[in-house]
Backbone as a ProteinNet text record, in pm:
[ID]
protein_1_A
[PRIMARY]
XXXXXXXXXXXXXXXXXXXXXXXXXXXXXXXXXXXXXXXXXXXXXXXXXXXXXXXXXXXXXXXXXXXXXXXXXXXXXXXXXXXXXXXXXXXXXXXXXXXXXXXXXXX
[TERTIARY]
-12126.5	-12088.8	-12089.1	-12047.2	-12056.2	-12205.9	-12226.1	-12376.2	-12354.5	-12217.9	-12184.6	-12028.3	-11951.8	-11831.9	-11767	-11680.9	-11643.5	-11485	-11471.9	-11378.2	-11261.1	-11126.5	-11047.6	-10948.2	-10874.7	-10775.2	-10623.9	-10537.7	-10396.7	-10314.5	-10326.4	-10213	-10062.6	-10080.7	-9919.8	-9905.8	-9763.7	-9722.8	-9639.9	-9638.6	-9573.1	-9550.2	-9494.9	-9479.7	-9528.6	-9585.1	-9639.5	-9515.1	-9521.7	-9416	-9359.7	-9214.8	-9174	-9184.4	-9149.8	-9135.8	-9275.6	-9382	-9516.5	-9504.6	-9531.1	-9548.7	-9659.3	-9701.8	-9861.4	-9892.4	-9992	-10070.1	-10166	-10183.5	-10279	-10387.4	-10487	-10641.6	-10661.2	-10693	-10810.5	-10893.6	-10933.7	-11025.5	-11144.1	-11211.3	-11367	-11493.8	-11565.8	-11713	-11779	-11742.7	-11770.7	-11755.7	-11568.9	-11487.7	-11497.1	-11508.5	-11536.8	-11661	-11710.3	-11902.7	-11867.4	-11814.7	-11837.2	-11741.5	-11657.8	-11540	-11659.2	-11712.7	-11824.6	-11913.6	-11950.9	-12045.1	-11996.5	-11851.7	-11796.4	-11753.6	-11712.5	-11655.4	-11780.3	-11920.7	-12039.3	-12099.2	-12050.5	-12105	-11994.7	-11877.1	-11796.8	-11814.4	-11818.5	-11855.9	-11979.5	-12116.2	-12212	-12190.8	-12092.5	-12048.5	-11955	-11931.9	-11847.1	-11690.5	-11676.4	-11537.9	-11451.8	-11387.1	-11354.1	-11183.1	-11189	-11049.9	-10957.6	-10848	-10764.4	-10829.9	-10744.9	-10756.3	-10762.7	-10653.1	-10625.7	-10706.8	-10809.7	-10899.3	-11003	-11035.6	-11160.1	-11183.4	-11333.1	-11357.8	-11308.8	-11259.4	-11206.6	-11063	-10997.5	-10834.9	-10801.4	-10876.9	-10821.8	-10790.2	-10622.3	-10600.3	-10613.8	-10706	-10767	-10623.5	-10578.2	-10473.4	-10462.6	-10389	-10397.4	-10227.8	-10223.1	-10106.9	-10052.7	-9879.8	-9849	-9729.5	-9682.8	-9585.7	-9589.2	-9596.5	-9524.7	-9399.3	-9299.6	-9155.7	-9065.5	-9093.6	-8966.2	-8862.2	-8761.5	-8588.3	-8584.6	-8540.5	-8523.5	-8464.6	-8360.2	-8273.7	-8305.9	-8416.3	-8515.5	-8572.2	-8626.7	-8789.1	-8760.1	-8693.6	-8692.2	-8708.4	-8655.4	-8610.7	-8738.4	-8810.1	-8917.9	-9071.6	-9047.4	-9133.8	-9140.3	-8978	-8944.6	-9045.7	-9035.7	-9062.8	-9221.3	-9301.1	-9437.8	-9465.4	-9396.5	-9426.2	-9414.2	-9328.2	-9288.6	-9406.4	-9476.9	-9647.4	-9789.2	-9770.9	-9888.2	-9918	-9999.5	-10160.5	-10219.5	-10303.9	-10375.7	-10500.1	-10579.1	-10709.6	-10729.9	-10837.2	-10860.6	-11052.5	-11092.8	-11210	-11263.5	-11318	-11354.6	-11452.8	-11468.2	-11560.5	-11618.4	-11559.5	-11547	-11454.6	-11461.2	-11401.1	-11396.6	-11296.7	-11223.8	-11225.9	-11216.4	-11144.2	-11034.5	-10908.3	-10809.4	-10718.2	-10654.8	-10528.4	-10457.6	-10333	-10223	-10114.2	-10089.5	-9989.9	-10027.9	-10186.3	-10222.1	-10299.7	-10281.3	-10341.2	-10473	-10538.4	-10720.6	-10780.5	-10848.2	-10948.8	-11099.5	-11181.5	-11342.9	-11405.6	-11426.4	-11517.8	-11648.7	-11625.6	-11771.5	-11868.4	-12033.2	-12114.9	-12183.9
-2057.9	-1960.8	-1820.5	-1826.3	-1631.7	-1685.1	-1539.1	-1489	-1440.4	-1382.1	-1285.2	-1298.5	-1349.1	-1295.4	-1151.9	-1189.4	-1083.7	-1038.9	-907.3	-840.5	-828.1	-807.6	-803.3	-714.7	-586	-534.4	-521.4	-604.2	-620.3	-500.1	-396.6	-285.5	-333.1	-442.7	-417	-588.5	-630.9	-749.5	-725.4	-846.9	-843.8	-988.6	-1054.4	-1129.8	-1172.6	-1280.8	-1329.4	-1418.7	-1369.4	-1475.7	-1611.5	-1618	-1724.6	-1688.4	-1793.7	-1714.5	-1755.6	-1627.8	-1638.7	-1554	-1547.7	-1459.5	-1422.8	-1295.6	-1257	-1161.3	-1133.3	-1009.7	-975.3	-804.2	-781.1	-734.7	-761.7	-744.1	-603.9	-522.5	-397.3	-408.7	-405.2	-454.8	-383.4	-401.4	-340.1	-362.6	-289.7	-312.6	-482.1	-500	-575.1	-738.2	-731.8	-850.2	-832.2	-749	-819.7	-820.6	-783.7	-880.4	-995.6	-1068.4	-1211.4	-1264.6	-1198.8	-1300.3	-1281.4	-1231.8	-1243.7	-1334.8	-1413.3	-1465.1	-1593.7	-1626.8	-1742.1	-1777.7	-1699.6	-1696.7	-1774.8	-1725.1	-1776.1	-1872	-1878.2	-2054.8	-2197	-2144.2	-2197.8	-2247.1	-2191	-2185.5	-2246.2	-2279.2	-2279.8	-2444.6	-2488.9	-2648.4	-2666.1	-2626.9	-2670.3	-2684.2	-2570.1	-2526.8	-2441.8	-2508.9	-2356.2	-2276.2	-2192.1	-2120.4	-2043.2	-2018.5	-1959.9	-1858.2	-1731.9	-1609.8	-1523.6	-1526.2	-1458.5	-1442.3	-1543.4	-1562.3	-1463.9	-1423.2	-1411.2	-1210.7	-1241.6	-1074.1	-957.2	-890.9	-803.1	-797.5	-923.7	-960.5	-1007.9	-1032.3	-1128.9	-1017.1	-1024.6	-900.3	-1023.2	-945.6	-1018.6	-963.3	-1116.8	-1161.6	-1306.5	-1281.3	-1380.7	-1482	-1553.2	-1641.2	-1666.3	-1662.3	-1679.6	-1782.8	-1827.8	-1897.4	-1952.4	-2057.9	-2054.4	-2070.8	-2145.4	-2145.6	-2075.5	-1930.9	-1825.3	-1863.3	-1909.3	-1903.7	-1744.1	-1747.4	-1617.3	-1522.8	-1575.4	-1497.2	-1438.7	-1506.2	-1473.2	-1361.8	-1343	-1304.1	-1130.9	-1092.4	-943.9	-929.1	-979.7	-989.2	-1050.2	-1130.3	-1175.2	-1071.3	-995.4	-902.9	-774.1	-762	-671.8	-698.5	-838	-856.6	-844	-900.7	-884.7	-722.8	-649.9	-533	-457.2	-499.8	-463.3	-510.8	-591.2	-607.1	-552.8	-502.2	-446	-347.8	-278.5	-307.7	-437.3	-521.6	-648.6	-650.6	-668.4	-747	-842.2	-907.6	-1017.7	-1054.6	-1160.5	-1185	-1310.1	-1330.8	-1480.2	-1496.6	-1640.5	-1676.4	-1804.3	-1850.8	-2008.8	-2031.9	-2104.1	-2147.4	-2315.7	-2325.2	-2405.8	-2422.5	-2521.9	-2591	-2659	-2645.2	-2684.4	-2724.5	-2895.1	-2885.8	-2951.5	-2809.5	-2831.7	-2958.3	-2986.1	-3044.9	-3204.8	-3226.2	-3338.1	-3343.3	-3268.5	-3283	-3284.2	-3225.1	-3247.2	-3082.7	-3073.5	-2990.5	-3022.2	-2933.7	-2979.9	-2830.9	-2815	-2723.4	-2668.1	-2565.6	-2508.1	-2478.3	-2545.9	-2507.9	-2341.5
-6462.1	-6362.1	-6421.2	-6558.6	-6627.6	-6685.2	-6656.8	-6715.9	-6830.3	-6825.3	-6982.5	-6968.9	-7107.7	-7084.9	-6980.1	-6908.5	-6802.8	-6887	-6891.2	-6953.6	-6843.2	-6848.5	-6765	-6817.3	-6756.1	-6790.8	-6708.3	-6771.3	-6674.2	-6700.4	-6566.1	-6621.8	-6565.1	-6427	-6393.1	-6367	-6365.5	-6301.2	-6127.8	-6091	-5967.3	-5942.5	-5848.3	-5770.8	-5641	-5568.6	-5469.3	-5379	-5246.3	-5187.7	-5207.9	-5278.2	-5293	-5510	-5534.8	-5727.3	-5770.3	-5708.8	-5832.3	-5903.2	-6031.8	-6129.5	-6170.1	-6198.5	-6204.8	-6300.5	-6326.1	-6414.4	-6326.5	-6281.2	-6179.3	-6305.1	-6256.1	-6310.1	-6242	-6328.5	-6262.3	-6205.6	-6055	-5946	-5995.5	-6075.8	-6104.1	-6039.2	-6004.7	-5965.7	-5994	-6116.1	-6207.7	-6151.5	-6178.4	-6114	-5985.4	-5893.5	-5736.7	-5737.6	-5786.8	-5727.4	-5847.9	-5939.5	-5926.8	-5850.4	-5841.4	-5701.5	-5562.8	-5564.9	-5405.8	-5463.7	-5609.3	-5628	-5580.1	-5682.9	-5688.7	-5556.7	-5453.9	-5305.3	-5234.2	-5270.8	-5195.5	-5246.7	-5329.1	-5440.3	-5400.4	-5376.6	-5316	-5203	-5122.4	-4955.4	-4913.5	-5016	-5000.3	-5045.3	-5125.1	-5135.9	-5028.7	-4976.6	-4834.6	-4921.1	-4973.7	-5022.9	-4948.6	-4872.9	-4789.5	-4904.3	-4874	-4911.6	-4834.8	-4859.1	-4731.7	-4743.5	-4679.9	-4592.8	-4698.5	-4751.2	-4897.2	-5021	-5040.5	-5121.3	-5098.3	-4977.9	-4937.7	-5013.6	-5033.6	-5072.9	-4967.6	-5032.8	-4967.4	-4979.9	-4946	-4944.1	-5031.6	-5145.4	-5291.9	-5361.8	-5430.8	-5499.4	-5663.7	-5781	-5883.4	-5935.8	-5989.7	-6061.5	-6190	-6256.9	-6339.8	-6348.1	-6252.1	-6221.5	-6343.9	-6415.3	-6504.2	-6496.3	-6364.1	-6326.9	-6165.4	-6124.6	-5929.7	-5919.8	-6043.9	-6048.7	-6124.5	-6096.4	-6169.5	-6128.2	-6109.3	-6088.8	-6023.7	-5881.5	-5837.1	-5892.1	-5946.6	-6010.2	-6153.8	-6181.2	-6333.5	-6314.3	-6217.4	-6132.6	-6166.7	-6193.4	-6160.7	-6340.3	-6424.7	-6576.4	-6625.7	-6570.3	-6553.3	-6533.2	-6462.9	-6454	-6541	-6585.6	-6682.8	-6738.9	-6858.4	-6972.9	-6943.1	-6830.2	-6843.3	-6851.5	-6821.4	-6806	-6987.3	-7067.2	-7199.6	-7258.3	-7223.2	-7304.9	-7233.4	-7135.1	-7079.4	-7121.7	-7128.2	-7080.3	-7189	-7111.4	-7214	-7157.7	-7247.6	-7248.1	-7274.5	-7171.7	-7195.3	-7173.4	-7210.3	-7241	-7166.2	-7056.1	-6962.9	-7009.9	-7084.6	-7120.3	-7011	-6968	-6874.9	-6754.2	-6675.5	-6553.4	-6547.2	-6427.1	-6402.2	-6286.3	-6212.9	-6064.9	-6155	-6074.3	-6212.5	-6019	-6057	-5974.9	-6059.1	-6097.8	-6160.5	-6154.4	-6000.8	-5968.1	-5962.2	-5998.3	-6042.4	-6173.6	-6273.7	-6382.7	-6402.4	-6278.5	-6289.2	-6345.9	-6383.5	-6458.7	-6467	-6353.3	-6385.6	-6441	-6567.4	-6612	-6523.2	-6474.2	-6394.1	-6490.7	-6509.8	-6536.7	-6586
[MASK]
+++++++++++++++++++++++++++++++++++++++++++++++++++++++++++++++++++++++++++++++++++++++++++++++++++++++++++

């Protein structure tokens, strides 16, 4: 699925409804035309994805938790915030479901 390692820069954290914990990605030229690649490679296997996924409405993030303790969540974001700015380096992908232990390496 990468043609070339894709570079990623996280300047801020936040939270998603309910306790997600996140690292936002710098929305680049770059990273949304392969999220429009992967969105249409997807779709083109009869993958559908919610609403949220879709180009345009996908804010590029790097999930770091779905169960913060609410009461964590704010102390929680502190601390992601005391290491930002990060780089990072995508070399490979995943279809990954967590909550059953599956992982298929994308080509």
């Amino acid at each position: 699925m990468l043609a070339a390692p894709l570079r990623l820069e996280f300047q801020h954290a936040g939270q998603f409804v309910g306790r997600v914990l996140w690292l936002g990605a710098t929305p680049t030229a770059e990273l949304l035309a392969h999220h429009a690649r992967v969105h249409d490679r997807l779709a083109r296997a009869g993958i559908g994805l919610v609403e949220h996924y879709q180009p345009g409405r996908w804010v590029p993030h790097c999930t770091l938790s779905m169960r913060v303790p609410n009461a964590l969540m704010a102390a929680a974001v502190r601390r992601c915030l005391e290491v930002l700015p990060l780089t990072a380096t995508v070399v490979g992908a995943a279809i990954t479901d967590h909550a059953r232990g599956i992982s298929h390496p994308l080509p």
